[in-house]
N, C-alpha and C positions, 0 to 999 in steps of 0.2 A: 342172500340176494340171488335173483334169476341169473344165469349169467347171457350174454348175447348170446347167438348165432349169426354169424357173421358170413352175411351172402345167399341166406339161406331162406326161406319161407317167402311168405307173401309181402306185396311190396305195398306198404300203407301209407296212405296219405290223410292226416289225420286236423280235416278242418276244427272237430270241436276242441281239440285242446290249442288250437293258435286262439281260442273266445281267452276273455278277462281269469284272470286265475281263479276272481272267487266263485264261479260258476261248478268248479271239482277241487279236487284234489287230485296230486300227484302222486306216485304209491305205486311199485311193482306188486306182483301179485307175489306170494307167502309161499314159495316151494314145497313139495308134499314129498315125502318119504319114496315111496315106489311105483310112479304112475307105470298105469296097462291101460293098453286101449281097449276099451268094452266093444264101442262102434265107431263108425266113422261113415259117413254119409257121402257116398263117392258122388253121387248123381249132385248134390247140392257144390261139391267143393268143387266142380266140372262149372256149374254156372258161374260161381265166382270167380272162375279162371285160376284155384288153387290144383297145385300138384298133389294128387291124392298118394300119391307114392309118397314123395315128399314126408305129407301128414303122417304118415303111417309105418315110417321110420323111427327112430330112437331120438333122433332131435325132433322131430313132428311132433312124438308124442309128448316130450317135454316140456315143447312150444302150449300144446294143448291144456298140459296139466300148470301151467304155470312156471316150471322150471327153469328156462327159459326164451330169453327172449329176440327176435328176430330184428334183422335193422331195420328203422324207421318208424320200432311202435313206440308211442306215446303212452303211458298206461296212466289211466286217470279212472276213481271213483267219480262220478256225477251226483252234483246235490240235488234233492227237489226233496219237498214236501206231501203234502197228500190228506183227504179225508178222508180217516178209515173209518167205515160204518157208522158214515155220517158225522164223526169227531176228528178237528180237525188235530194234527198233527204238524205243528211247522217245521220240524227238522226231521228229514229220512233220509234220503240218499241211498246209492251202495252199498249197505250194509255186508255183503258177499260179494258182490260182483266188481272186477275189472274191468273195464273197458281198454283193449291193447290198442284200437287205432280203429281205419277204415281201411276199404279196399273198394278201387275203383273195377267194376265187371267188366269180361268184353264188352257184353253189350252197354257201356256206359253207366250203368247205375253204381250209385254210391251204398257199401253197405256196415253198417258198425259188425264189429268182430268182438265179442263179449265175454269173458271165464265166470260162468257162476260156479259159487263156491272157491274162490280164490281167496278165504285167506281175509282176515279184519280190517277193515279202513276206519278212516273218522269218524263213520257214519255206523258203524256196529251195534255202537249203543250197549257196549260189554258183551254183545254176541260174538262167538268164534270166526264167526266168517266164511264158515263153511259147509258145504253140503251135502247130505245124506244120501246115498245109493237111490233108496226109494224114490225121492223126489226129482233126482235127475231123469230118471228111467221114463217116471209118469210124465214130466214134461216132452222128451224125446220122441215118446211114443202118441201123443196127444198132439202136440203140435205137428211132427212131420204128416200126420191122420188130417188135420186142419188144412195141409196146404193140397194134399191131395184130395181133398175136398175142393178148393179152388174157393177157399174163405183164407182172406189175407192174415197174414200172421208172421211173430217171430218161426222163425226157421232153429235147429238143431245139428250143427255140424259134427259132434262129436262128443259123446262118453268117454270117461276117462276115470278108473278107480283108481284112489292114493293111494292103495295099502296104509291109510291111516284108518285112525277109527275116531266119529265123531260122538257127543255125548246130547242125546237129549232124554228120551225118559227109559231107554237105557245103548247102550253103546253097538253104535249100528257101524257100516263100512261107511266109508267117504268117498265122494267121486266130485269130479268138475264137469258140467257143461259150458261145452261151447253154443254160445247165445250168435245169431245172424239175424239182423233187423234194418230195415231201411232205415231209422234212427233211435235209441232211446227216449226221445223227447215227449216228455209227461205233462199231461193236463197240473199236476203235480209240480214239476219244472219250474214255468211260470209262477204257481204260487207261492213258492219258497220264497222267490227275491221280489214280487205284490207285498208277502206280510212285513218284510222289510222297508217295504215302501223304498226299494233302489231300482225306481224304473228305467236308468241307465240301464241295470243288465237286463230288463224285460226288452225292453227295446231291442238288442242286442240276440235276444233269444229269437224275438218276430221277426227278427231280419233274416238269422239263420235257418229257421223254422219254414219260412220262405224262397229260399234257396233250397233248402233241402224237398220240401214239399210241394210247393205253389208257387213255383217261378214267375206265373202269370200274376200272382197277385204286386208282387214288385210294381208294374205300372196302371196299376190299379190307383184311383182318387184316390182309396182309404187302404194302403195294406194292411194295416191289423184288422178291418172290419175284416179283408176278402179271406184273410188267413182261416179267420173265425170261419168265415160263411163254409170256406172249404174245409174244416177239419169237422162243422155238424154236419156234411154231404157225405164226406167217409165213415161216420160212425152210425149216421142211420143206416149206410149201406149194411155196413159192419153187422149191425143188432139184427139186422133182417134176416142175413146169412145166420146167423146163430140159430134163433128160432125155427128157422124152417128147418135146421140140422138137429134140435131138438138139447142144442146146448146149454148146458148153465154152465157162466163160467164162476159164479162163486162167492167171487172176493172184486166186485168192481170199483175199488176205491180209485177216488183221482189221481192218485200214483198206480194205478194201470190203466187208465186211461189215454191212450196212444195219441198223438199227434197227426202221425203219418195214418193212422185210419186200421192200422195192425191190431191181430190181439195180444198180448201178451200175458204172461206170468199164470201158469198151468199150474197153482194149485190144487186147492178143493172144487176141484171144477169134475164136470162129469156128464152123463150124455144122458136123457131121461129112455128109461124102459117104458112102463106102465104109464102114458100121459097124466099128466097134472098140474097145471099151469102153477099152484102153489108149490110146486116141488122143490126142495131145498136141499144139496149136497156139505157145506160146508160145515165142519164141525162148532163153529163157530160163532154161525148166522142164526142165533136165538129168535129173533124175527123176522126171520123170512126176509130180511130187505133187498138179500138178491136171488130173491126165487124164481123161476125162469118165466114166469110174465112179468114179473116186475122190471126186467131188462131195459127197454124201452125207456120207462118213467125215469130210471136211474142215469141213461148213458143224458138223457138231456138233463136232468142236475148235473152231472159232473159238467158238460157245457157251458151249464149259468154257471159255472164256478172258475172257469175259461174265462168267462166274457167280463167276470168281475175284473182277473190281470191287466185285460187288456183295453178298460174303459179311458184312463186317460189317454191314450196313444190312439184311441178314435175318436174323441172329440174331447178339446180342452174344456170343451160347457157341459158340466156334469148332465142334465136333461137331455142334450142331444145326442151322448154319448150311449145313456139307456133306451135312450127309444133304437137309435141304430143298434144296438145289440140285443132287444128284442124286439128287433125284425129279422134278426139274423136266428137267433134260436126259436123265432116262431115255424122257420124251416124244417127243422125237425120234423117235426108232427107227418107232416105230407111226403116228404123225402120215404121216409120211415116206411110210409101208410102203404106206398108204391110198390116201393122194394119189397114187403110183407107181401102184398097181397099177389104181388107176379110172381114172386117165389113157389106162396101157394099154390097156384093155378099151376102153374109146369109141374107141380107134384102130383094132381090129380088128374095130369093131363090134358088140362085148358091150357092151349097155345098163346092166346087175345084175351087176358082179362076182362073180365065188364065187371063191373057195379055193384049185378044182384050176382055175382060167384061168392062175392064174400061172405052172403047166408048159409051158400051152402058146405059153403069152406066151414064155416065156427059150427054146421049143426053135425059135420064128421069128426068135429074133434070133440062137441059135447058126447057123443056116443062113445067115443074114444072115450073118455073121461070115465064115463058110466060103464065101461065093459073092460074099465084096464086092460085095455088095447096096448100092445107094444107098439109106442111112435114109427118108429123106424119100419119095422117090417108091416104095418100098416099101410103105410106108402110105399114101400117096394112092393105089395104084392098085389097091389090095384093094379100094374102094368099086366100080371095075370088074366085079372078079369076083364080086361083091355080087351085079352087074346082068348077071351070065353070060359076060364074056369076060375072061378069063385073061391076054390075051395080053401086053397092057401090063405084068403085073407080072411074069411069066414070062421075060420080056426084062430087066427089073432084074436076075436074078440069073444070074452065072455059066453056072452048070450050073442051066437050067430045072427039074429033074427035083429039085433042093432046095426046090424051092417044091411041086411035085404033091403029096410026101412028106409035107409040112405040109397040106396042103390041105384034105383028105381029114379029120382029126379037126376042122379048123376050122368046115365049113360043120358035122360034124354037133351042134358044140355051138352055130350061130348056130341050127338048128331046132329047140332046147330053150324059146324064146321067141317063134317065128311071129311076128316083125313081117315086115311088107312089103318085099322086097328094097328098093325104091324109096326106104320113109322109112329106110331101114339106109344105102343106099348116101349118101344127102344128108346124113345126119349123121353119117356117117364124113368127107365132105367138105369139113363145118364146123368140123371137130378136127383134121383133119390140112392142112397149109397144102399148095398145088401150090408157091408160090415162097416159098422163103428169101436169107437174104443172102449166097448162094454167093461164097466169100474169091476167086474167080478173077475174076467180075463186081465186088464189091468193088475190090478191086485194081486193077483195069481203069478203074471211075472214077478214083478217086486219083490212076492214072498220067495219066489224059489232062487233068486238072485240072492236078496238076503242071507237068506237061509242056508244056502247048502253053494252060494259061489256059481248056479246053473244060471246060465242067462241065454240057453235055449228056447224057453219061452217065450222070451222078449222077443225074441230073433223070429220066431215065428211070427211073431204080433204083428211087429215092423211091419213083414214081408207082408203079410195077407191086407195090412192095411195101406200098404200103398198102392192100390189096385183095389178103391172100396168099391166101386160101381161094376165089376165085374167078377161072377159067379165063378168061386176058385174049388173043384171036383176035391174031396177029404176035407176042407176047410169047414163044415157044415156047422158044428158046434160053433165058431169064432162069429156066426150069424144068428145063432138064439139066445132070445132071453136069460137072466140067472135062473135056476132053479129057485126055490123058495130058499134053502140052506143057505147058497151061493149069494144071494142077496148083499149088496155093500151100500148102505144109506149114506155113511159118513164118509168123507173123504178130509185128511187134514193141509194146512197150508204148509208144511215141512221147513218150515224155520230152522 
């Protein structure tokens, strides 16, 4: 058993374990043999109004790794269910993860504090319960790259290696992260206790779900409709931010599908190089069902799969309760459309979207397509030809002569506005990142952590990636393409 800390660590206040018990389970996390701290995320533990020192102590780190435990935390596994790749699955939950408590910020927000890889609950399903180096890393390093991005997402307070060793196809290190989220609460969530048909606790989830997210919807005629309305407002946001950052995230079953509008769960997720709207990372995903334009179609199924939970609770008359909830997911679509399409436009340097930009948007990216153009440095290197030289983005593509072709209607619709090459080019700059979290650099950390205990690399990762929109002098390689060799297609879910 963990044992307290008594007086020490963060001070939580844990509304979801005061909900009904069957909504979790109860459960410290599984103590591990030798926790070290890998990393510790001073800038994030600063917002939360945690003591970084504190953390990064011997009781910190023990706190971290599960060992023990701080007063006032509650440690509960959360249930929810989920359709993975389309099959529904009624029982998942926590399988790894703890949940210690909450933590109210200065600035007011409420945030869950989370151990993945803590160690088997009820929900394990005869898995260990525990997490592998690799996969702690990739999350760390992909999500903190996400929020510096300024695309909502779980946050990464802390790595932590057990000195245990975990077993999957064959015996790799263990490590714990620490998970930070405005809430866990999963499209997923709600359908665990729908297939039960115990709409006490649904009820009970919309109430919290609303407190925690959309206060305003409380005096709302319909709260469950306005919950609805506001959780498809956040995830068109959400999808839009992806695409235009050129993410796939993988594995979008309705257990990662976020509530609060977040992304979560950084598996086989990964950042396209070479444009391809069919493009597919997960090792898994034999049909493409989440290949990075299928994004969209997918985040509004999980939706209708939302609106099915919460049909009785907005209207007791079966018909009127489907027509109000699709009017709410007919929102999507246009939400979506907006957010997609303004994104685009500040990427090629339209301030004011119109209309006809989106022909000329889809005919840079069918060239792109055709020239296996690197997404990324695609649109950072237009802020170049912003400021008159060509040459940089001319070299992204293939056959240069797909880009002239586009070229030519581009400047003439940026001289419909007369801004300043200058403040055009700088805020193409600010939109579009120079470094992502290329899966070959990735991979690369992972390996030498694994491998040989180095987790310099990582550490370089981190840094360059938290400063992706600004051009870092030696960092040049952490900005190109893989090689052909370096190339990584698969990325796994690290169960």
């Amino acid at each position: 058993m963990p044992q307290p800390t008594a007086g020490l660590g963060p001070a939580f206040d844990n509304s979801y374990a005061r909900l009904p018990e069957r909504l979790f389970a109860r459960l410290p996390p599984t103590p591990v043999k030798a926790p070290r701290l890998v990393r510790l995320n001073t800038g994030l533990a600063r917002e939360l109004g945690l003591d970084a020192a504190w953390l990064a102590s011997e009781d910190g780190v023990a706190m971290l790794a599960g060992n023990r435990m701080p007063d006032g935390a509650e440690p509960i596994a959360q249930a929810y269910a989920g359709h993975q790749f389309g099959h529904f699955s009624p029982s998942l939950g926590d399988g790894r993860a703890i949940l210690l408590g909450e933590v109210v910020t200065p600035a007011g927000a409420r945030r869950d504090i989370q151990l993945k890889g803590s160690g088997p609950t009820p929900f394990s399903r005869r898995g260990d319960g525990r997490a592998a180096v690799g996969p702690v890393l990739r999350e760390y390093i992909v999500s903190e790259a996400m929020a510096a991005f300024g695309v909502p997402t779980t946050r990464s307070l802390a790595a932590v290696a057990t000195g245990e060793w975990v077993f999957r196809e064959d015996a790799v290190p263990g490590a714990v992260l620490t998970r930070v989220a405005s809430s866990h609460l999963r499209v997923g969530t709600f359908q665990y206790f729908a297939a039960r048909r115990d709409m006490d606790a649904v009820r009970v989830l919309v109430d919290h779900a609303i407190a925690r997210h959309d206060p305003a919807a409380a005096q709302a005629a319909n709260p469950a409709l306005a919950l609805l309305e506001g959780v498809v407002a956040r995830q068109a946001a959400l999808i839009a931010r992806w695409l235009a950052l050129g993410f796939v995230h993988g594995v979008m079953n309705t257990d990662n599908c976020t509530i609060s509008g977040e992304t979560i769960d950084y598996g086989p997720c990964a950042f396209l190089e070479a444009y391809h709207p069919e493009t597919v990372f997960s090792s898994i995903d034999h049909q493409g069902r989440y290949a990075y334009g299928n994004q969209p179609g997918i985040a509004h199924w999980n939706l209708a799969r939302l609106a099915e939970c919460l049909l009785p609770l907005i209207d007791a008359e079966e018909d009127a309760a489907m027509e109000a909830a699709k009017s709410a997911l007919a929102g999507f679509a246009p939400r979506f459309g907006v957010a997609y399409r303004a994104a685009m436009a500040r990427k090629v340097g339209i301030a004011q979207a119109q209309p006809e930009d989106e022909a000329l948007i889809e005919e840079l990216l069918r060239r792109m397509m055709e020239a296996e153009a690197d997404f990324t440095l695609t649109f950072r290197h237009l802020a170049d030809a912003v400021e008159g030289n060509d040459a940089p983005v001319r070299a992204v593509f293939a056959d240069p002569a797909a880009f002239d072709g586009w070229a030519e209607g581009w400047r003439a619709r940026l001289a419909q506005d007369g801004l300043a090459p200058e403040a055009r080019a700088a805020a193409m700059r600010r939109e579009n990142p120079l470094y992502i979290p290329r899966n070959h650099l990735v991979e690369e950390a992972i390996a030498a952590a694994v491998d040989g205990e180095d987790f310099s690399r990582f550490e370089t990762l981190v840094e360059v990636l938290a400063r992706p929109f600004d051009a870092q002098p030696g960092r040049e390689r952490h900005a190109l393409p893989a090689r052909p060799e370096e190339r990584v297609t698969r990325t796994f879910c690290g169960t």
